[in-house]
Backbone as a printed PyTorch tensor [residue, N CA C, xyz], in Angstrom:
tensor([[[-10.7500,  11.5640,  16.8430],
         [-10.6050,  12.2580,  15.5650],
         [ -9.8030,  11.4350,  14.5620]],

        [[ -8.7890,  10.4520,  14.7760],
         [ -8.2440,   9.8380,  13.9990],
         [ -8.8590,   8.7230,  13.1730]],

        [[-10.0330,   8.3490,  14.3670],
         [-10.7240,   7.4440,  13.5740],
         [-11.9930,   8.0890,  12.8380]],

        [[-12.4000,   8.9460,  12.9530],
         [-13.1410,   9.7020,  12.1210],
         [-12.4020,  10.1060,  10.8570]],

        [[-10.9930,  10.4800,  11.2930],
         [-10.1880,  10.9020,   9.5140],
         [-10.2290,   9.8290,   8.9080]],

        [[ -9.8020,   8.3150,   9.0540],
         [ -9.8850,   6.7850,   8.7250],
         [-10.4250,   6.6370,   8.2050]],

        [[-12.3460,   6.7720,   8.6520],
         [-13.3510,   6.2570,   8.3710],
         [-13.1250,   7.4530,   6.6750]],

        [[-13.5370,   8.4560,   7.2810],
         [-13.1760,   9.5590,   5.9520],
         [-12.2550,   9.1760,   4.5070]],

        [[-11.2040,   8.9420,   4.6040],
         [-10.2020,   8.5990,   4.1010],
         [-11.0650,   7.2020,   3.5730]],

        [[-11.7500,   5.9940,   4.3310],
         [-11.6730,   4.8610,   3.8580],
         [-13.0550,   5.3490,   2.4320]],

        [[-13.9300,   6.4530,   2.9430],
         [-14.9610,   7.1920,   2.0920],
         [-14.9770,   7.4550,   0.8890]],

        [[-13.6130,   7.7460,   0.7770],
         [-13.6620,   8.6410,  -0.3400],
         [-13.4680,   7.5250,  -2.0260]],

        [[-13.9990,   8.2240,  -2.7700],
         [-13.9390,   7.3330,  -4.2110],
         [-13.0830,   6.9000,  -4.5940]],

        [[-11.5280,   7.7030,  -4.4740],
         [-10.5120,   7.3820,  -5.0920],
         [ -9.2910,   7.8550,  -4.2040]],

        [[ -8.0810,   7.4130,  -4.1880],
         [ -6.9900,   8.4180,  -3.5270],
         [ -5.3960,   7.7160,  -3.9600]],

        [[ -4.1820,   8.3870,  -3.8280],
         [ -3.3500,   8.0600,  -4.3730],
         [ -2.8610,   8.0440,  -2.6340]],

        [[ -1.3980,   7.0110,  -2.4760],
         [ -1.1250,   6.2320,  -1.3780],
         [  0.7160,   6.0400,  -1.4080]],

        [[  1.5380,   6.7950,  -1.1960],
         [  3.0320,   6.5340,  -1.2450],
         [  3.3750,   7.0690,  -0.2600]],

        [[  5.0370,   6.3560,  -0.1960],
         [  5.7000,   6.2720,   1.1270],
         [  6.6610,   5.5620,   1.2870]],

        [[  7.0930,   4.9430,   2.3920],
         [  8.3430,   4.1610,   2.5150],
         [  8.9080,   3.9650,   3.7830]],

        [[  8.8170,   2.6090,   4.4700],
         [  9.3150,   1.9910,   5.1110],
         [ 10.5410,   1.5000,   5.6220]],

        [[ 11.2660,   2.2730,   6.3460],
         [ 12.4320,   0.8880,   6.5930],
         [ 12.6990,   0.2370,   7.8560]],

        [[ 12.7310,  -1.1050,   7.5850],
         [ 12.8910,  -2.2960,   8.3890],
         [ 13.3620,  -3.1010,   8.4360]],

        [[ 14.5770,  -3.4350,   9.5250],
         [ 15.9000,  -4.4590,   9.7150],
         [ 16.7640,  -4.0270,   8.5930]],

        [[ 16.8730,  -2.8990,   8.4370],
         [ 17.7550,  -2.2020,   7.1780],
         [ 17.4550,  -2.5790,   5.7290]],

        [[ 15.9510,  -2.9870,   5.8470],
         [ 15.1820,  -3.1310,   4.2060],
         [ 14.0570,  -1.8120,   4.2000]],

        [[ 14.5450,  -1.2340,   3.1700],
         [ 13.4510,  -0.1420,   2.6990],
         [ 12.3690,  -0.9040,   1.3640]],

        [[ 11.3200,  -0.9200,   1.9120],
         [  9.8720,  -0.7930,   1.2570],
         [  9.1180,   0.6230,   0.9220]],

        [[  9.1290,   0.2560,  -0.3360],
         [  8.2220,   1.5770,  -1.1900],
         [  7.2680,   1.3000,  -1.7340]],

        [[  5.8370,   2.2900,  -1.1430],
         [  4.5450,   1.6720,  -2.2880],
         [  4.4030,   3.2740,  -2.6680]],

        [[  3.6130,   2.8670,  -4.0190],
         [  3.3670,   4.1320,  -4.7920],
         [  2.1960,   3.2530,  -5.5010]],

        [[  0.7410,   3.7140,  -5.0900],
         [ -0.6010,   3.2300,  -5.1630],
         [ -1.5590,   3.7920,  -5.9390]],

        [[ -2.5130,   3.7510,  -6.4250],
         [ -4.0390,   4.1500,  -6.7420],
         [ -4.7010,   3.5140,  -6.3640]],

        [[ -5.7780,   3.9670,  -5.5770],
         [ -6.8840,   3.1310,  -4.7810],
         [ -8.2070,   3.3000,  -5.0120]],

        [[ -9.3490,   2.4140,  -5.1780],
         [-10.4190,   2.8590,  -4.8870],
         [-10.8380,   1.9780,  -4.3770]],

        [[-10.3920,   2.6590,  -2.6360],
         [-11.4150,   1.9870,  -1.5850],
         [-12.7160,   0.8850,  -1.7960]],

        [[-12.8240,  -0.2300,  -1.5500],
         [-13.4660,  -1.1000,  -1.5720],
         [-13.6600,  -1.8240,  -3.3440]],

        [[-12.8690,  -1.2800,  -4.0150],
         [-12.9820,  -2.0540,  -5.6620],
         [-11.7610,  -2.5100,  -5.8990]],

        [[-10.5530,  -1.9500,  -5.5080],
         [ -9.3080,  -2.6830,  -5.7280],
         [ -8.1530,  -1.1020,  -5.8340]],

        [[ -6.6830,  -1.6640,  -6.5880],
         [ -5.8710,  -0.8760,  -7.0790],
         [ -4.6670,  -1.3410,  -7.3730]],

        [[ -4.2020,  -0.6780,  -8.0320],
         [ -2.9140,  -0.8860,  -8.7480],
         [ -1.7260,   0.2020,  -8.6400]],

        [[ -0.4200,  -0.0960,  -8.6970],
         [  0.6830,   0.5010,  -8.4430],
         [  1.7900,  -0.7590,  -8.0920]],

        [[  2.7730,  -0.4890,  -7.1920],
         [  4.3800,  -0.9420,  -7.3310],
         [  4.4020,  -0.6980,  -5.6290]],

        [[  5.3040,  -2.1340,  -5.5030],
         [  5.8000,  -2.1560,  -4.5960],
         [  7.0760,  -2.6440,  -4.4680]],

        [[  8.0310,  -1.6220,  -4.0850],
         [  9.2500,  -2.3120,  -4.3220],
         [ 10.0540,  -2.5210,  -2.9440]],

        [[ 11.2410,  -3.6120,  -2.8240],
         [ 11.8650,  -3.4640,  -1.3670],
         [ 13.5340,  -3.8520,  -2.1500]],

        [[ 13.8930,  -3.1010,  -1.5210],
         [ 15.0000,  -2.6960,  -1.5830],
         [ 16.8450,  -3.9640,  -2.2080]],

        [[ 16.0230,  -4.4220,  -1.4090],
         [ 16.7410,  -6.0260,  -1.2570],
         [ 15.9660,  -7.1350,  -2.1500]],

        [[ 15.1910,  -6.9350,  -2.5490],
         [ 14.2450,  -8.2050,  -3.1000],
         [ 13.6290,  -7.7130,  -4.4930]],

        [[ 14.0160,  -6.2520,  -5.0740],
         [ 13.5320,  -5.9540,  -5.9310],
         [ 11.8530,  -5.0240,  -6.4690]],

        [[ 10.9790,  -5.2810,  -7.2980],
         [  9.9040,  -5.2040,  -7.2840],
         [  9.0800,  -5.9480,  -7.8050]],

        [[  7.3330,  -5.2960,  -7.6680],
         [  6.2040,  -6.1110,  -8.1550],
         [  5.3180,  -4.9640,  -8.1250]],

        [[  4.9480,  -5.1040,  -9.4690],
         [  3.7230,  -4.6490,  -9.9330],
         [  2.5670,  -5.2620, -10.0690]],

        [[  1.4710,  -4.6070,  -9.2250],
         [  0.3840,  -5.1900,  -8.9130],
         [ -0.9620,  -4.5160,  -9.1700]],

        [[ -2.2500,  -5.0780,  -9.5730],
         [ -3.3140,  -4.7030, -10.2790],
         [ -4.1010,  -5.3610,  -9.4580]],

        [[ -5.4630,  -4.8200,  -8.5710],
         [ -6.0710,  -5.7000,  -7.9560],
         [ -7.6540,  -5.2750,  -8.1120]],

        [[ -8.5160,  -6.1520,  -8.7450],
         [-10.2790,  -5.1000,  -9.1870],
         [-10.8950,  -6.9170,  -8.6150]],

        [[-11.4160,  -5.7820,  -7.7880],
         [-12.8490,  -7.1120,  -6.7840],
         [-11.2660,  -8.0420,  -6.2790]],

        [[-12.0770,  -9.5690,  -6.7550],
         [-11.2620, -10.3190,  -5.6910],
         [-10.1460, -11.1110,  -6.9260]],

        [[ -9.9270, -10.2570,  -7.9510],
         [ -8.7460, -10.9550,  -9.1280],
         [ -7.5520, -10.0890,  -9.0080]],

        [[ -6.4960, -10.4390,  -9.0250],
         [ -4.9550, -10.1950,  -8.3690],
         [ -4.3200, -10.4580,  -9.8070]],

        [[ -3.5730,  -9.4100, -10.3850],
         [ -2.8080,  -9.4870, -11.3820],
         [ -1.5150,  -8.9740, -10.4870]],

        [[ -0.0610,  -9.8610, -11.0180],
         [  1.0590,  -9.3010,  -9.9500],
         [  2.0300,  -9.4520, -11.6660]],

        [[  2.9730,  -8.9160, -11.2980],
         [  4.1140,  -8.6730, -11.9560],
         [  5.5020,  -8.5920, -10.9910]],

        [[  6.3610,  -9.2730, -10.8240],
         [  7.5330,  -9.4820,  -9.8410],
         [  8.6230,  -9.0250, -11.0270]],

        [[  9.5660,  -8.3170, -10.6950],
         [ 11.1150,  -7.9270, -11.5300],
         [ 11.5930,  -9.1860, -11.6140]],

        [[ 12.5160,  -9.1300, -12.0290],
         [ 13.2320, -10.4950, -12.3720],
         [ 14.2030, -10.8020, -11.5900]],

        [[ 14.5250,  -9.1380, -10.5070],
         [ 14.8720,  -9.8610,  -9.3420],
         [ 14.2540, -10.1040,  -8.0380]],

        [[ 13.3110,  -9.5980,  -8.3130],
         [ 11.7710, -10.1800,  -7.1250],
         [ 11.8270, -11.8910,  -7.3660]],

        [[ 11.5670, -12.5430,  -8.3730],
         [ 11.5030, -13.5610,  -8.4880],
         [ 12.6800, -14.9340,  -8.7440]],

        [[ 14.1370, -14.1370,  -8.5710],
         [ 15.5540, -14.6300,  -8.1050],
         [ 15.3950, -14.1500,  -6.4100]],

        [[ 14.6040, -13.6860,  -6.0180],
         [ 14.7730, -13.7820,  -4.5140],
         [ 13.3900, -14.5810,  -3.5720]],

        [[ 12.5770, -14.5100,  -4.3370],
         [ 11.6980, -14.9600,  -4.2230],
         [ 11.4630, -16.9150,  -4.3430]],

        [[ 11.4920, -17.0870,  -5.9350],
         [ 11.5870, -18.3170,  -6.4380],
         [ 12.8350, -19.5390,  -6.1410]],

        [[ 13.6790, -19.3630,  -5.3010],
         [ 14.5080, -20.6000,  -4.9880],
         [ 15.5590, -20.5940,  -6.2540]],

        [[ 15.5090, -21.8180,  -6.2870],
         [ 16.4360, -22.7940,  -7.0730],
         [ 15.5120, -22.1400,  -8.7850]],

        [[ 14.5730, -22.2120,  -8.7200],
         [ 13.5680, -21.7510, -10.0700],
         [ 13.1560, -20.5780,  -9.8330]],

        [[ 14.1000, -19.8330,  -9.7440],
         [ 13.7920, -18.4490,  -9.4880],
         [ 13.9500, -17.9260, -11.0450]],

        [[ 15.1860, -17.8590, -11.6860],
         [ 16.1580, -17.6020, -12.7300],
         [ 14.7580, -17.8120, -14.1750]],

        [[ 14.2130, -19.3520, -13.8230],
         [ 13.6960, -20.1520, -14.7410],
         [ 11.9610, -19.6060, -15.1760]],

        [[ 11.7530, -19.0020, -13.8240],
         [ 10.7050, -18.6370, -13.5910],
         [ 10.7760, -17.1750, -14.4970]],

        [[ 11.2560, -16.4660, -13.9600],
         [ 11.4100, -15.2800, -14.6400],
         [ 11.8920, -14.6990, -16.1660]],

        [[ 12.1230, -15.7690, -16.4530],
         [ 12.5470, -16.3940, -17.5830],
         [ 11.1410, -16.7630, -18.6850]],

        [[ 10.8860, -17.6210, -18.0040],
         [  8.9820, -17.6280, -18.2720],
         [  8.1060, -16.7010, -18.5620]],

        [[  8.0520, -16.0410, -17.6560],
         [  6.8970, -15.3700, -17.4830],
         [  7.7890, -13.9320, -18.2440]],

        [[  8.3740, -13.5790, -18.2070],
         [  9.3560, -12.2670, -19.3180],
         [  8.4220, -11.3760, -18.9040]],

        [[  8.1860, -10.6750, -17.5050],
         [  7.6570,  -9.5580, -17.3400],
         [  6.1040,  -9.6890, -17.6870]],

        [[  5.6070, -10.2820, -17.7140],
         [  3.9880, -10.6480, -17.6410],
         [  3.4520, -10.8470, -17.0440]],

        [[  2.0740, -10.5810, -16.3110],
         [  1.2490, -10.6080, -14.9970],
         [  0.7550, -12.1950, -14.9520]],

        [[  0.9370, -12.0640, -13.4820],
         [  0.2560, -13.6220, -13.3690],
         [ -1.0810, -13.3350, -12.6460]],

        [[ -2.0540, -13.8280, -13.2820],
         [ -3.5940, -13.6670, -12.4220],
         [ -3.7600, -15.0080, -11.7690]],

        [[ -4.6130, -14.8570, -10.5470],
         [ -4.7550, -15.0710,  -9.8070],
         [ -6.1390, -14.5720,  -9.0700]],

        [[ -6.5240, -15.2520,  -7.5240],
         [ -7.5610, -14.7340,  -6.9260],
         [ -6.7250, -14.2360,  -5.4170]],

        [[ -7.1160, -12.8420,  -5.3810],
         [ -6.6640, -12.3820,  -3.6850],
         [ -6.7810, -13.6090,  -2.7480]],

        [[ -7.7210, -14.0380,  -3.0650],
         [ -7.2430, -15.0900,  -1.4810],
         [ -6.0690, -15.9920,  -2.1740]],

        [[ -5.6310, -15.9930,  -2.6640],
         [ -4.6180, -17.0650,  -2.9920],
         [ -3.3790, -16.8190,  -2.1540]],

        [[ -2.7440, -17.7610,  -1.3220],
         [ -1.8720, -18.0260,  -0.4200],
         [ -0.5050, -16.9780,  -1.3840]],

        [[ -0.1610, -17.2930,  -2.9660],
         [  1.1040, -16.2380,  -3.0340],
         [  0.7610, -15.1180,  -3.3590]],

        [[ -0.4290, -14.3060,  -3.3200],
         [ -0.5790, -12.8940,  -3.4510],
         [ -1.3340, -12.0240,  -2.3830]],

        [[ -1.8080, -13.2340,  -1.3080],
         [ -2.7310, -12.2230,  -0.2590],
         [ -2.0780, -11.3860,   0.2650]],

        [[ -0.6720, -11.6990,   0.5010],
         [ -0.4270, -10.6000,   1.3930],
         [  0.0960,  -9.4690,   0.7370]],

        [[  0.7520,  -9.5310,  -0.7950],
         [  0.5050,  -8.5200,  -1.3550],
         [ -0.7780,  -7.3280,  -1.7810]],

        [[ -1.7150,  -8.2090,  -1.9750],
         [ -3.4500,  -7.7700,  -2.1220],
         [ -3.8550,  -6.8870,  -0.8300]],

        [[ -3.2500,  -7.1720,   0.3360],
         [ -3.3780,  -6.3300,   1.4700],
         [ -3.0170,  -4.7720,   1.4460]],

        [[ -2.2300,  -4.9120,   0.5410],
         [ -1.8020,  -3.0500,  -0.1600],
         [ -2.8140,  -2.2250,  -0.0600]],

        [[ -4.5140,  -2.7890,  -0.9740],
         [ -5.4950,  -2.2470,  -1.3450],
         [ -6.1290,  -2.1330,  -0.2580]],

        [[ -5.9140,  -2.7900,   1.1850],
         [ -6.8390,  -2.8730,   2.4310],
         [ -6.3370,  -2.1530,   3.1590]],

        [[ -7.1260,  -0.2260,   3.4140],
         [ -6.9280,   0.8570,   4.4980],
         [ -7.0810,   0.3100,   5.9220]],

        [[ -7.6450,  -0.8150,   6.0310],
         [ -7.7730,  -0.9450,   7.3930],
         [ -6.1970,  -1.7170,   7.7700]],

        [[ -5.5160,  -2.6840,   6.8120],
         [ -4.3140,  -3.3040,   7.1280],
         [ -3.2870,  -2.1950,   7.2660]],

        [[ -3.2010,  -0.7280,   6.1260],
         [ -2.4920,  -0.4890,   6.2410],
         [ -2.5570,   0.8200,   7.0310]],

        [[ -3.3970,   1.3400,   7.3600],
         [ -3.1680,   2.7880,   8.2930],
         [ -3.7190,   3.0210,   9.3900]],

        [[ -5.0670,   2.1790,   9.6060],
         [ -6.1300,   1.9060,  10.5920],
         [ -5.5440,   2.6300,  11.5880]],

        [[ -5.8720,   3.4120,  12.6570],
         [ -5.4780,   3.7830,  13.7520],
         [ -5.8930,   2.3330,  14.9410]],

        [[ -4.8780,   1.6830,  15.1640],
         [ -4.7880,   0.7620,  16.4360],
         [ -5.1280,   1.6220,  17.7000]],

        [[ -4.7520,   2.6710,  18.4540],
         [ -4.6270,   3.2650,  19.3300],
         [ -6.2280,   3.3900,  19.4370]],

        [[ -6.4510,   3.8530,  20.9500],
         [ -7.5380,   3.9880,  21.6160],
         [ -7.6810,   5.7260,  21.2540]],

        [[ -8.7730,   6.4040,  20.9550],
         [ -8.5960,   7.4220,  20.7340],
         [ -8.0380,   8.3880,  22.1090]],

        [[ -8.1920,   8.2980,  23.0320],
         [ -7.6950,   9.3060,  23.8420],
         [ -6.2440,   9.0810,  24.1720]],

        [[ -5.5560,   8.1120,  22.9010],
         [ -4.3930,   8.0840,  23.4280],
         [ -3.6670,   9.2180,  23.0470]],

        [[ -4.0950,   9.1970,  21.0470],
         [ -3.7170,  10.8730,  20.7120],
         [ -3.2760,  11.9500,  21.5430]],

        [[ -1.9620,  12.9750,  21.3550],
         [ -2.2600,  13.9060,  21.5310],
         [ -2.3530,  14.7090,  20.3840]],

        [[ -2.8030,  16.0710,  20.1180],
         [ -3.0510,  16.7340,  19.3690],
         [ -1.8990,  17.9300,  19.5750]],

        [[ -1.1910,  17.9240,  18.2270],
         [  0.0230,  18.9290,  18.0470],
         [ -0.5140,  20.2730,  17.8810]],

        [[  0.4070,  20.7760,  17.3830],
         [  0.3030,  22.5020,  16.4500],
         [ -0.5900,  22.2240,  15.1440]],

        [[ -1.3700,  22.8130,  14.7740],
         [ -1.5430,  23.4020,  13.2250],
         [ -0.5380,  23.5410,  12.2780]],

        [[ -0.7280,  23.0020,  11.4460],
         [  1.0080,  23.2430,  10.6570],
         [  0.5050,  22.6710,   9.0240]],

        [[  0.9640,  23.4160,   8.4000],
         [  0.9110,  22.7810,   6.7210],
         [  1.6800,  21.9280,   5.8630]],

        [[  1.0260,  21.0270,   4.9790],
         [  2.0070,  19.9590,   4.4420],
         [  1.5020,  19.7060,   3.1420]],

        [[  2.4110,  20.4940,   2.0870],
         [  2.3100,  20.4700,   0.9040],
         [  0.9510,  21.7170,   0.1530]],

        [[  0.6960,  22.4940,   1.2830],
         [ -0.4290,  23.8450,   1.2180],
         [ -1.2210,  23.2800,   1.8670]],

        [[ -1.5990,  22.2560,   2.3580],
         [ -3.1590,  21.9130,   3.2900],
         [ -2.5970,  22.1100,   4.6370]],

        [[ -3.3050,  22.7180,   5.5570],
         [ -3.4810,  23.1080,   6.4950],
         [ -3.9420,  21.6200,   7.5780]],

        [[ -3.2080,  20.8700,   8.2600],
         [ -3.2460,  19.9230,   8.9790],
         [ -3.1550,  19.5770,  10.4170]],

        [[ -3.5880,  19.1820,  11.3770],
         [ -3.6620,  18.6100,  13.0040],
         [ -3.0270,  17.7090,  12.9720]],

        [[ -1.6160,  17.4600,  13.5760],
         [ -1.2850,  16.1910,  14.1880],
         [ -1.4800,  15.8290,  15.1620]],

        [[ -1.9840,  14.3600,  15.1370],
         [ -2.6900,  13.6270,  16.2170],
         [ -1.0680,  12.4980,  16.4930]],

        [[ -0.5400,  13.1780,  17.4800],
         [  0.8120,  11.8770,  18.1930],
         [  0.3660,  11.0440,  18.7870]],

        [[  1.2360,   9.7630,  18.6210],
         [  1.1570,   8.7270,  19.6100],
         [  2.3070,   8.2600,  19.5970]],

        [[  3.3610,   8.3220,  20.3020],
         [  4.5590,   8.0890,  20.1020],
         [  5.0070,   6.2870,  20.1480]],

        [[  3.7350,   5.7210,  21.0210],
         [  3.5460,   4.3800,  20.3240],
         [  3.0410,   3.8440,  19.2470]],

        [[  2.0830,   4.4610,  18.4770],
         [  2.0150,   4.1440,  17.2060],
         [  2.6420,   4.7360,  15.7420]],

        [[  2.5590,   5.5480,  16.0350],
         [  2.7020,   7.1280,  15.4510],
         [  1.9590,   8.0640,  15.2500]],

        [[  2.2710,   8.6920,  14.1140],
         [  1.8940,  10.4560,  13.9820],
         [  0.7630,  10.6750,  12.5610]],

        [[ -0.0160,  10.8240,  13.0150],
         [ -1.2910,  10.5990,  11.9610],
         [ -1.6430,  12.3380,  11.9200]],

        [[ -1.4310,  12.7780,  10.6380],
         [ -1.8840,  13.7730,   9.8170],
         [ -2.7550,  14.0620,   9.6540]],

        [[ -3.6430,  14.9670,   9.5010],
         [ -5.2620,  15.2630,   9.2990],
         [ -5.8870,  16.3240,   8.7160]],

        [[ -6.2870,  17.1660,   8.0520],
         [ -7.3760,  17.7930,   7.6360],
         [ -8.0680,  18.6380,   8.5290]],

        [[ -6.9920,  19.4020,   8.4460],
         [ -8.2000,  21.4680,   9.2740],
         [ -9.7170,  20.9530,   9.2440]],

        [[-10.2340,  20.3200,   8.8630],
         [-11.8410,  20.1940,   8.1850],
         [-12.6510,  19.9850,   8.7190]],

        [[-13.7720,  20.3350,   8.6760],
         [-15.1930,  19.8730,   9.0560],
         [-15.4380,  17.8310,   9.2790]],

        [[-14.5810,  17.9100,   7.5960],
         [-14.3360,  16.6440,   7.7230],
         [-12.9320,  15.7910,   7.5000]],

        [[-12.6850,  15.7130,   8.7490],
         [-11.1150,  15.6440,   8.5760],
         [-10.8820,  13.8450,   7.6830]],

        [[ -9.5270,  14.0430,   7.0070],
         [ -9.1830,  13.1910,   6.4210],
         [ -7.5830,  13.1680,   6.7880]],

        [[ -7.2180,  11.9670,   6.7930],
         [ -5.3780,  11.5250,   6.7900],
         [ -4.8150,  12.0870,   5.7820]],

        [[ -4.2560,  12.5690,   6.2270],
         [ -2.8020,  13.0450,   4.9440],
         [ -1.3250,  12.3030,   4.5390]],

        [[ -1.0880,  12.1560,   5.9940],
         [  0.1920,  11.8270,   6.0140],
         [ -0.0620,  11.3420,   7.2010]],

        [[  1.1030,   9.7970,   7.1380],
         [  0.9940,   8.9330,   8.7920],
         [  2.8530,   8.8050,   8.5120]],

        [[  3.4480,   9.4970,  10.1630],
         [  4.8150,   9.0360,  10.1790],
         [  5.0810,   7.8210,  11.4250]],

        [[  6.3170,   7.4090,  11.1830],
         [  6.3840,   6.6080,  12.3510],
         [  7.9630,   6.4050,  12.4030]],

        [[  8.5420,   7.1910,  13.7380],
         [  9.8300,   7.4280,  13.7180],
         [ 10.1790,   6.4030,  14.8940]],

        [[  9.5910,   5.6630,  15.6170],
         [  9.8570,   4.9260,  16.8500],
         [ 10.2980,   3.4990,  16.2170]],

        [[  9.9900,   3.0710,  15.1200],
         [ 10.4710,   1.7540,  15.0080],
         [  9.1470,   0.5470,  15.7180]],

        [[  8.2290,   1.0280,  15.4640],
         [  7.0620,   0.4960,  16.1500],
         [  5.8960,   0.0120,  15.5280]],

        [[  5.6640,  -1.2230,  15.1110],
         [  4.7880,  -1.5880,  14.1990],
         [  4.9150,  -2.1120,  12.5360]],

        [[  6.1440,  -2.2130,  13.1100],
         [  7.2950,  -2.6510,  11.6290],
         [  8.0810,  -1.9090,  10.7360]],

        [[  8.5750,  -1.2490,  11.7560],
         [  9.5200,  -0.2110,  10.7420],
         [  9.0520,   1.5900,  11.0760]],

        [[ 10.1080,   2.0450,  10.8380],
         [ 10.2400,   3.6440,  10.6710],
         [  9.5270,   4.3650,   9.3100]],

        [[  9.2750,   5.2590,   9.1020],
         [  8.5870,   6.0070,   7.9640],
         [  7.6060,   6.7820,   7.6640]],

        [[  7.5540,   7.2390,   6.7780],
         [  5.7530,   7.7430,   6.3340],
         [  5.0500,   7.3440,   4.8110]],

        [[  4.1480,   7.5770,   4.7710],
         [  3.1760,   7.2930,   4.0430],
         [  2.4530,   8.4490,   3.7560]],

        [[  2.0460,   8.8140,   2.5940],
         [  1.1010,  10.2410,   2.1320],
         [  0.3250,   9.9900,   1.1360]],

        [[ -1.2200,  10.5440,   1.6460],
         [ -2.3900,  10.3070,   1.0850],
         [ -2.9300,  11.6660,   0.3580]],

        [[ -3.1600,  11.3810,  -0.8040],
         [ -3.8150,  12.1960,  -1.5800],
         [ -5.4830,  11.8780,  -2.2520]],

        [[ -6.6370,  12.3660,  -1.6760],
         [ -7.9680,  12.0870,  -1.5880],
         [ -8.2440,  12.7590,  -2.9630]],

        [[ -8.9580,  12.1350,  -3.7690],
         [ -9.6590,  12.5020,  -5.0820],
         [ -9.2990,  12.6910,  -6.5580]],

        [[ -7.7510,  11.8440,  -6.2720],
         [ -6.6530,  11.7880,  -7.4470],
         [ -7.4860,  11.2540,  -8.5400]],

        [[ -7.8210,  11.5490,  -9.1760],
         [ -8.3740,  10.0850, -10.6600],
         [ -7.6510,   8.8510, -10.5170]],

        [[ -8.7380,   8.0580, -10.4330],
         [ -8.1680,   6.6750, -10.2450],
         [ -8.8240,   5.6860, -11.1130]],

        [[ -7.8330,   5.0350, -12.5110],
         [ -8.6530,   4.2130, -13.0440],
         [ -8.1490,   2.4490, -13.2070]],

        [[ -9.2410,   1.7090, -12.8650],
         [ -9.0290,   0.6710, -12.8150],
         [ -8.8870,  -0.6390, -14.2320]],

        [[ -7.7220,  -1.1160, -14.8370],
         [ -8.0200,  -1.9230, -15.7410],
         [ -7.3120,  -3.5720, -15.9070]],

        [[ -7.5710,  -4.2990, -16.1980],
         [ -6.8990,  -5.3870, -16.5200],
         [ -5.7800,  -5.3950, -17.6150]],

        [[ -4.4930,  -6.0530, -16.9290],
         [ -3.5410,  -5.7540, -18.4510],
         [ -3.9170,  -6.3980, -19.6190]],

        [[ -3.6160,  -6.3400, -20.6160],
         [ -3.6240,  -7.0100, -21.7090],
         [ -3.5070,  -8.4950, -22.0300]],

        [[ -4.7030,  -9.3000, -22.3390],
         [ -4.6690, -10.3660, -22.5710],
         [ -3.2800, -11.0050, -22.8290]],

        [[ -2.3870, -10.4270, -23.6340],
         [ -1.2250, -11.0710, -24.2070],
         [ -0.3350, -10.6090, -23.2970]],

        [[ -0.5400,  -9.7930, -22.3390],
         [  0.5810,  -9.4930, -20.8990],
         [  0.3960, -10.6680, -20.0690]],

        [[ -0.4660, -11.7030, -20.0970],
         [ -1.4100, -12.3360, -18.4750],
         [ -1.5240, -13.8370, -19.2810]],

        [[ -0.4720, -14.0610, -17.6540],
         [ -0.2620, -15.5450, -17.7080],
         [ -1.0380, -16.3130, -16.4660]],

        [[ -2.2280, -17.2340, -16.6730],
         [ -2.8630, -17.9260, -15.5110],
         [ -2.1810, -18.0920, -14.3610]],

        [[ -2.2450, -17.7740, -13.1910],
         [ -0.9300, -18.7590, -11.9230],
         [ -1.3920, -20.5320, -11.9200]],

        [[ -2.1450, -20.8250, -12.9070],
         [ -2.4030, -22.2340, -12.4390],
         [ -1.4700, -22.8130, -13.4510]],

        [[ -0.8650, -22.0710, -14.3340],
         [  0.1370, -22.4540, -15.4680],
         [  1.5170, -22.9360, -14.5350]],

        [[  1.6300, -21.7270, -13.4590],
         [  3.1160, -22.0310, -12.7680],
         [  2.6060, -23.0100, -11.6440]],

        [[  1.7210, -23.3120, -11.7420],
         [  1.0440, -24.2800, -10.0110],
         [  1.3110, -23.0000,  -9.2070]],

        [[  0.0650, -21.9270,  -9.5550],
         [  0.2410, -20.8360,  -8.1930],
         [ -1.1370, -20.9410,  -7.9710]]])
């Protein structure tokens, strides 16, 4: 059933995606818009390192780093860098070595996929979260995947209190949010081949 909510969840047109991580005493926060297989945009911030705002449609990567994302990030030209670019997106292509693994945000299979074998699940109580009526499916090795009373069940919410798979937390999915996709403004967007990215 978990991978049936997955597949569901990976279905749907549009969905909104927040939550928060913490790991080795760094908290990570994403707060997303997605549309499954075209891209998305939202913020990812960590705690210690600041943030980045990120825009991702097909395989073009617009990022935006705080100015202290890029003093923790950038070295010695961290200061200089940020300085530069004054809050302006740098484009780029997803496969590019400094944004893939940010670009992975937009990929349901990197970030919620059920790893577990399905009969590892067990199946909790019935219980509601936020008025929807939901099945938790435990795995106390992976975690706790949320689901949809439904015919056709969908993820709601994935927790993970064991410290297992990189960190403690949850994540909450909202299926059919309006989700619209755009490029920033020409005069926001600086090439990465300008900085050698």
């Amino acid at each position: 059933m978990a991978t049936e909510a997955f597949d569901n969840l990976k279905a749907a047109s549009s969905l909104t995606m927040a939550g928060s991580v913490v790991d080795a005493g760094n908290t990570e926060a994403v707060n997303f818009r997605l549309k499954p297989g075209q891209g998305c945009e939202g913020t990812i911030t960590e705690s210690s390192e600041g943030s980045v705002k990120l825009i991702v449609i097909g395989t073009t990567a617009y990022y935006s780093p705080s100015a202290q994302a890029w003093k923790a990030q950038g070295g010695s030209r961290g200061s200089a860098i940020a300085a530069l670019v004054n809050g302006r997106y740098i484009k780029t292509s997803t496969s590019d070595s400094s944004v893939s693994g940010l670009a992975n945000v937009c990929d349901l299979d990197q970030q919620v996929a059920p790893q577990s074998a399905a009969g590892k699940f067990t199946k909790g109580k019935l219980t509601t979260l936020e008025g929807t009526r939901v099945l938790p499916l435990l795995d106390p090795s992976e975690g706790d995947y949320y689901v949809t009373d439904t015919s056709k069940p969908e993820i709601v919410e994935v927790i993970n209190t064991t410290d297992t798979g990189g960190g403690t937390g949850k994540v909450t999915f909202s299926v059919g949010a309006r989700v619209t996709l755009a490029a920033p403004p020409a005069s926001q967007v600086i090439d990465g081949s300008v900085l050698g990215l």
